[in-house]
C-alpha positions as CSV (number, residue, x, y, z in Angstrom):
1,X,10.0,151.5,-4.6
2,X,6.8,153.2,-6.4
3,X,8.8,154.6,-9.2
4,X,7.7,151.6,-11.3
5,X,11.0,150.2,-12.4
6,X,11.2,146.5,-12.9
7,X,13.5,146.0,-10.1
8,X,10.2,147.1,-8.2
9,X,7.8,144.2,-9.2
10,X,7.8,141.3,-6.9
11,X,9.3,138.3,-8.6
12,X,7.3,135.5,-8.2
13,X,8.9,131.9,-6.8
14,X,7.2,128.6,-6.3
15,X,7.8,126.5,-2.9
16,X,7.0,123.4,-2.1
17,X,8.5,121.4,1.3
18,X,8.0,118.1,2.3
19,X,9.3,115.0,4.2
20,X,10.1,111.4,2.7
21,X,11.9,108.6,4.7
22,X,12.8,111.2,7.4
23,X,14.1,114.0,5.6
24,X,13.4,117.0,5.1
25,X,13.1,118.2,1.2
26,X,12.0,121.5,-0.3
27,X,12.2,122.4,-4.3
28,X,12.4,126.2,-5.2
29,X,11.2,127.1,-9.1
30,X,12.1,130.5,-10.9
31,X,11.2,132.4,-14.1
32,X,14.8,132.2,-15.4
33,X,14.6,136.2,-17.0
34,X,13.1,137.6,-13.6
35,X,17.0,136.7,-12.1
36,X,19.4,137.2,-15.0
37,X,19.9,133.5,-15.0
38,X,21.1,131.9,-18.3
39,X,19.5,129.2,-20.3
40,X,20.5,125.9,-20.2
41,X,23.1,126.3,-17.1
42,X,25.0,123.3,-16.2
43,X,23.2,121.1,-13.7
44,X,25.2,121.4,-10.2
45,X,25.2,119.7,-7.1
46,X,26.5,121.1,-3.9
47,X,26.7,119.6,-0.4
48,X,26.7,121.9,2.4
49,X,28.5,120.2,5.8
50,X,26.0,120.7,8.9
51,X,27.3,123.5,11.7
52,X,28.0,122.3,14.9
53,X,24.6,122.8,15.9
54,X,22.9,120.3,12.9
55,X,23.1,116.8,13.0
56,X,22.6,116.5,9.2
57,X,24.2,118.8,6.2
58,X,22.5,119.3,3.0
59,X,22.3,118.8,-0.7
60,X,21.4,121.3,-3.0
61,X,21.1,120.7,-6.7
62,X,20.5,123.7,-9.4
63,X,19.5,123.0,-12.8
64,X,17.1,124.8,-15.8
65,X,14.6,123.6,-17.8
66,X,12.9,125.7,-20.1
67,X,11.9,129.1,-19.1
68,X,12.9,128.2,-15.4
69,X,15.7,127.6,-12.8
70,X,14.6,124.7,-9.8
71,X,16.5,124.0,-6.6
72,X,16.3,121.1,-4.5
73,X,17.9,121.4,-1.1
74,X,17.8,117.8,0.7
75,X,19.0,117.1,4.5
76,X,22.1,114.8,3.8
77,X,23.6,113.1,6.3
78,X,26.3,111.7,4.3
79,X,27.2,115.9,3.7
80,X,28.1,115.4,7.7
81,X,31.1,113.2,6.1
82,X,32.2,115.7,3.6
83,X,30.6,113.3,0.6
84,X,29.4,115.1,-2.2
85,X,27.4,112.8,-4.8
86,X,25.8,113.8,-8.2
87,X,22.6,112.0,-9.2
88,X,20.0,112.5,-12.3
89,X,22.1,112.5,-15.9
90,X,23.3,115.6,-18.3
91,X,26.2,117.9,-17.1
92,X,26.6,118.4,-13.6
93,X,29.3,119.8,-11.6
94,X,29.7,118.9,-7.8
95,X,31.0,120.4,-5.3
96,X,31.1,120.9,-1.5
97,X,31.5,123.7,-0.2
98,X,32.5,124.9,3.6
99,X,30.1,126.7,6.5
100,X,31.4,128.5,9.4
């Protein structure tokens, strides 16, 4: 779009991946205003079960600090068995949720 709304500037978002002990990590950071995302949302932790295809599931966990949002999205095996686990402290809400 070249009409020069604000829905046409590129919203910039940090990525980092890495591996540690075998696993596969990556950590996603947003400006919390460039995605209508509220201040202060409560922390959350979400297994994903793996697809047929995967051997491993994932955790993601969502929380704000500041003027941003961060994701962490970790290969889980225990998400394989349908475990969802919180770490870290403040409020947090877990939750698994289903893949087809």
């Amino acid at each position: 779009m070249a009409d020069g709304s604000a829905s046409s500037v590129p919203k910039p978002i940090i990525y980092t991946r890495w591996q540690h002990r075998g696993r596969d990590h990556s950590l996603y950071q947003v400006r919390l205003g460039d995605f209508d995302l509220p201040r202060g949302f409560t922390t959350q932790v979400v297994t994903v079960p793996p697809t047929q295809a995967e051997t491993s599931g994932y955790r993601v966990t969502l929380w704000a600090e500041g003027d941003c949002a961060f994701a962490s999205v970790c290969e889980d095996k225990q998400a394989a068995e349908g475990s969802g686990r919180s770490e870290g402290s403040g409020r947090k809400e877990t939750r698994s949720i289903s893949r087809k």
